[in-house]
C-alpha positions in Angstrom: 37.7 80.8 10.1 38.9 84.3 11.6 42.5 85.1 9.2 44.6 88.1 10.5 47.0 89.8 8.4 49.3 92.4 9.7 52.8 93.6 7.4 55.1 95.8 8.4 58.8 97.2 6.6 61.4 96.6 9.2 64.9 98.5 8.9 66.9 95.6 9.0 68.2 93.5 6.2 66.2 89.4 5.4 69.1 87.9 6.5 69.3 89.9 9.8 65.1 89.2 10.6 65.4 85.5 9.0 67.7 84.9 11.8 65.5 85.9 14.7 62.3 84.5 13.5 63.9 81.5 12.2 65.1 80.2 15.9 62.3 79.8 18.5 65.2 80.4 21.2 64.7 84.2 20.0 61.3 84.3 20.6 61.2 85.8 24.0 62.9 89.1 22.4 60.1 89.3 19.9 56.7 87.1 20.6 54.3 88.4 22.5 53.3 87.2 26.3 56.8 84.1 25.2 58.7 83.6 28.6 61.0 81.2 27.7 61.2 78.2 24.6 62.0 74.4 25.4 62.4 71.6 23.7 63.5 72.9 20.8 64.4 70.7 17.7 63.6 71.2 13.8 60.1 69.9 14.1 58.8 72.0 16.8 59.2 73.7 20.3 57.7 74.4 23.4 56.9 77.7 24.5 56.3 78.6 27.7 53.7 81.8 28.0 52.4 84.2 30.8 48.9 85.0 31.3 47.5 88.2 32.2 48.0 87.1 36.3 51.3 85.9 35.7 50.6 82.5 35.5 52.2 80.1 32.7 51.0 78.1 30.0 52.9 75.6 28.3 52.2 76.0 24.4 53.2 73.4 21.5 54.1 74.2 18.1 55.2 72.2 15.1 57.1 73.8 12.0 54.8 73.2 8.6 57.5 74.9 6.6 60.6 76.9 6.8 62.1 77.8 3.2 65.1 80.4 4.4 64.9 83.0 4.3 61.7 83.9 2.7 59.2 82.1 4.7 57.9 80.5 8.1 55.1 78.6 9.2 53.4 77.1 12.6 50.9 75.1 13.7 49.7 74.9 17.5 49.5 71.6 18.7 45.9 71.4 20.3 45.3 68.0 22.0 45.6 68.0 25.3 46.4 71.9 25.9 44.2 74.7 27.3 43.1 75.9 24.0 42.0 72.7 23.0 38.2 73.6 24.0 38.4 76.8 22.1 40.9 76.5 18.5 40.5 73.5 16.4 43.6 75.0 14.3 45.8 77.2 14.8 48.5 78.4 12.1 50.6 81.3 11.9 52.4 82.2 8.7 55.5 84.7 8.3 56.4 86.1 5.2 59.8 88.1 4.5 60.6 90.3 1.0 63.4 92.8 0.4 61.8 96.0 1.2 64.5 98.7 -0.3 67.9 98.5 2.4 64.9 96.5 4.9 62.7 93.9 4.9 58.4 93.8 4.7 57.2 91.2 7.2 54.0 89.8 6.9 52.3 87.8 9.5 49.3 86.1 9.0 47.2 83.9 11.7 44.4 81.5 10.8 42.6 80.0 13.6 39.4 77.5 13.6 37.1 78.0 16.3 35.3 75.3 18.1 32.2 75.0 19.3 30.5 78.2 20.7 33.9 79.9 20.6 32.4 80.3 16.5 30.2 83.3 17.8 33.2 85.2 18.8 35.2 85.5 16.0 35.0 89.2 15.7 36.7 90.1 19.1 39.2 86.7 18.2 40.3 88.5 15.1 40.4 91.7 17.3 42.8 90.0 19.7 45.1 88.0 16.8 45.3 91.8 15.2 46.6 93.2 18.2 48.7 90.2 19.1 50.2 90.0 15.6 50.8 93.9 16.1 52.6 93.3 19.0 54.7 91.1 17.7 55.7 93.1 14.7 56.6 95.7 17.6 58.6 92.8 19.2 60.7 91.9 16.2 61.5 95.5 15.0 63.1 96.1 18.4 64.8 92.9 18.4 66.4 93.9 14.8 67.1 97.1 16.0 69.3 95.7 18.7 
């Protein structure tokens, strides 16, 4: 199962970060390819991506556990959606520690493949690396704000 880990000390204090990543309304400022959140409630949201054409993709997400303000974690609801044929899991973790005046945020993304998708884990861990990168790039600008 292809696990991503990217970290990153952001200068912003827990409580600051805590309150952007713990509200999916704020993940358009910080998530990559996130247009715009629905159906937000404490067990999950909807989040509405952009492909590479422009075209959007609904995505579903459930919250596995949210222990403020140290730690986050997702789970991408499968049936149904157009990664369905690909993931058979997908969870993202997010991690927060005093780092000195800032905080160290660690995100870390397991997926299960399915099916033939298994033979491309490599450039799947590739792509989760540069999309957890991206998002670490997202949320220090949104705490810089």
């Amino acid at each position: 199962m292809p696990s991503v880990r990217r970290s990153r000390a952001l200068a912003a204090a827990p409580e600051v970060v805590w309150e952007l990543v713990a509200d999916p309304h704020h993940l358009p400022r910080w998530w990559p390819n996130t247009r715009r959140v629905e159906a937000v409630d404490a067990q999950g949201w909807t989040s509405v991506l952009a492909t590479e054409r422009g075209k959007p993709v609904r995505a579903d997400y459930r919250v596995l556990r949210s222990e403020r303000p140290l730690a986050r974690a997702w789970a991408q609801e499968l049936d149904g959606s157009p990664f369905e044929r690909i993931l058979n899991e997908a969870v993202t973790e997010l991690e927060l520690a005093p780092d000195g005046d800032g905080t160290r945020v660690t995100l870390v993304m397991r997926q299960r493949l399915r099916g033939l998708s298994r033979l491309g884990g490599f450039m799947v861990r590739r792509a989760t690396a540069r999309q957890l990168d991206e998002a670490l790039d997202g949320l220090e600008r949104a705490c810089a704000r």
